[in-house]
C-alpha positions in Angstrom: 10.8 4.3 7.1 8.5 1.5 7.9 5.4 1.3 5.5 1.9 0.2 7.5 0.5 -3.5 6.1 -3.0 -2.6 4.3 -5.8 -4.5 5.5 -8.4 -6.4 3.6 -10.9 -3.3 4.4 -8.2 -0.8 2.8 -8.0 -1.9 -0.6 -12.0 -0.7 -0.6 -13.3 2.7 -1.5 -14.2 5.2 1.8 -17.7 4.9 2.6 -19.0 2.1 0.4 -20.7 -0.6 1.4 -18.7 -3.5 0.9 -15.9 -2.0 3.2 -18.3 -1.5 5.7 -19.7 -5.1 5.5 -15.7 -6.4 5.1 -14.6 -4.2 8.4 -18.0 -5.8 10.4 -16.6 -9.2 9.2 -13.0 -8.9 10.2 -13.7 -6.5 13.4 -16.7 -7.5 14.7 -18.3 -5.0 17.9 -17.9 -6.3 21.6 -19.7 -3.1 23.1 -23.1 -1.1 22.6 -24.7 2.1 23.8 -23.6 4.5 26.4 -22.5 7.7 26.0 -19.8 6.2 22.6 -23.2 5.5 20.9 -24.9 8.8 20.9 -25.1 10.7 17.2 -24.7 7.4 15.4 -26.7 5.6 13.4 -28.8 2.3 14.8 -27.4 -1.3 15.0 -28.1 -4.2 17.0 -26.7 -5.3 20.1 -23.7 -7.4 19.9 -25.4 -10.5 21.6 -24.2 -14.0 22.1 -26.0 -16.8 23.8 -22.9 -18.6 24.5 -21.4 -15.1 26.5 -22.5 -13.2 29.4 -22.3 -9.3 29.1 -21.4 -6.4 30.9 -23.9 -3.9 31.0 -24.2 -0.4 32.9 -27.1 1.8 33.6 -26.6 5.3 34.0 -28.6 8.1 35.5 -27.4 11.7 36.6 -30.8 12.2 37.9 -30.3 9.9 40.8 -29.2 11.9 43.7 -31.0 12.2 46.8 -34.3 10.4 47.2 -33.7 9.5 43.6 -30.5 7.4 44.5 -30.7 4.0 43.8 -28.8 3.6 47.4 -32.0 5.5 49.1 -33.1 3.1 51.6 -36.7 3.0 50.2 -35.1 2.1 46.5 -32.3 -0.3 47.4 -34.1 -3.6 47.9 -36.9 -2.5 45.4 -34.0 -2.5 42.9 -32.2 -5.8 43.8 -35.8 -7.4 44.1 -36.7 -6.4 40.6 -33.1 -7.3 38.8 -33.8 -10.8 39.9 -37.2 -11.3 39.7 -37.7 -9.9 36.3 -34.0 -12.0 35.1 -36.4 -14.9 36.4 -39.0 -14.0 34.3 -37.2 -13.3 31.2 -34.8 -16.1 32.2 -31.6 -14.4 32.3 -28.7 -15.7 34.4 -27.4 -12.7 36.8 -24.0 -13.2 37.8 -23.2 -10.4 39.8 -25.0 -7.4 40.2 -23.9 -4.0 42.1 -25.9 -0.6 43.1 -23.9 2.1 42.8 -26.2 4.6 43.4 -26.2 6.6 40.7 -25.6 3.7 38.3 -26.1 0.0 38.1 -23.5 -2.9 37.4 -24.9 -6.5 35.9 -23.3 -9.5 34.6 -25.8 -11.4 33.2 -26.2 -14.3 30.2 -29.7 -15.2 28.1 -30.1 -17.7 25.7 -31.9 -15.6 23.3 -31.5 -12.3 22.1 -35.4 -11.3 22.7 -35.2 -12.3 26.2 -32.3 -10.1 27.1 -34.3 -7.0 25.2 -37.5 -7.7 27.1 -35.2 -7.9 30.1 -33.4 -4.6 29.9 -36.5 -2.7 28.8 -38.6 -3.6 31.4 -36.0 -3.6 34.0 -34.7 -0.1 33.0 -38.6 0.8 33.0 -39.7 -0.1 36.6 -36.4 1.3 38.1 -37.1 4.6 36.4 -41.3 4.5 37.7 -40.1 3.3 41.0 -37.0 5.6 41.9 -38.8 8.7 40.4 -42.7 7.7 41.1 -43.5 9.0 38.2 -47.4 8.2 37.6 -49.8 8.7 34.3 -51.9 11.5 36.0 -48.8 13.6 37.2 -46.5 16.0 35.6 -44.4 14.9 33.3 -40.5 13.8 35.4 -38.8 13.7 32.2 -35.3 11.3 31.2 -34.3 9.4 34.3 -31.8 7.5 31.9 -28.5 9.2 30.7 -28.2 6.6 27.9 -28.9 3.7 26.2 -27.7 0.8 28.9 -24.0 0.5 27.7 -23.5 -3.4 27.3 -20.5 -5.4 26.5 -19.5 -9.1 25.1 -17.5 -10.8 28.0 -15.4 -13.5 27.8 -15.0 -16.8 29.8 -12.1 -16.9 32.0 -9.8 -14.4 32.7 -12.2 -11.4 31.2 -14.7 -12.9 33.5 -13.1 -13.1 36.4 -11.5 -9.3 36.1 -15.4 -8.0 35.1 -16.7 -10.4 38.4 -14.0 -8.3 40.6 -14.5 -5.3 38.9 -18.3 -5.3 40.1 -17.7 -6.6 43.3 -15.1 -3.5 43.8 -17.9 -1.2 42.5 -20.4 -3.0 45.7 -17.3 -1.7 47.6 -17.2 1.7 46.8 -19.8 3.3 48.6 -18.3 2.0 51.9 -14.3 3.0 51.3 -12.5 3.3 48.2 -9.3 1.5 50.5 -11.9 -1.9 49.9 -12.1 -1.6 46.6 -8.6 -0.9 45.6 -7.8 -4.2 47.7 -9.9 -6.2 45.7 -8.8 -4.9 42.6 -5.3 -6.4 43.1 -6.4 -9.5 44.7 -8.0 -11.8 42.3 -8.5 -14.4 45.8 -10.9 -11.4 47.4 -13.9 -12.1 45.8 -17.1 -14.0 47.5 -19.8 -15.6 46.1 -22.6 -13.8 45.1 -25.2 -14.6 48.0 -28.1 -13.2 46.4 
């Protein structure tokens, strides 16, 4: 019978401190938020201003005239994703509506400027799809989540997140499109926007 090699972290009582701090150390988080994140206790956002990230937006709400697809929300959105990345000067790689959720890959150079990004961004999407104004009853939650975000590497992680997006653009016209592109690295355009 084969015994299992302890690690560093092991050796440490459960629940103390200094195994918490070793295990960050050795292990260190890629992803953030989303549904994984809900129950637990508050930590930053992985972040790197050498890295671009993955991050999703969620919303069950949007169906309907509340889809992000609606043709009165559709440009608003893509409008506001690159106008407000200008403002906060964040680099947008790809980005895809899905209707119900959105898709960026983006990179900042500081930590603050990604935060002021994704709050404001996720704000004005929320006013805009539901019109939700200060004199009128309450909507509620337009947002599942906290936007789920993830480290990315350069290369071939990159590449598979840039098709990955690109395959999500593809989905609302025929999932046959976006299986194709999942197989075939050579499929995917430049971003024209």
């Amino acid at each position: 019978m084969k015994s299992r090699q302890l690690q560093l972290s092991d050796s440490l009582p459960i629940g103390s401190k200094e195994r918490s701090q070793v295990k960050a150390r050795l292990q260190p988080r890629i992803a953030h938020g989303g549904y994984e994140s809900r129950g637990k206790r508050k930590s930053s956002r992985p972040f790197s201003p050498k890295a671009p990230m993955h991050i999703v937006l969620k919303s069950k709400r949007a169906r309907g005239t509340w889809s992000m697809k609606h043709r009165k929300n559709q440009s608003r959105i893509r409008s506001m994703v690159y106008v407000y990345a200008y403002r906060f000067r964040v680099h947008v790689y790809r980005f895809a509506n899905v209707g119900n959720h959105l898709h960026l890959l983006v990179r900042a150079k500081d930590r603050k400027d990604l935060a002021d990004y994704l709050r404001v961004l996720a704000g004005r999407i929320a006013v805009t799809v539901s019109g939700a104004r200060k004199y009128l009853k309450r909507v509620g939650k337009f947002w599942d989540d906290l936007c789920w975000s993830r480290l990315v590497a350069w290369k071939k992680d990159f590449h598979f997140v840039q098709r990955y997006i690109y395959a999500n653009e593809l989905e609302a016209m025929d999932t046959r499109f976006r299986e194709m592109v999942l197989k075939n690295p050579y499929l995917i355009p430049k971003d024209t926007s």
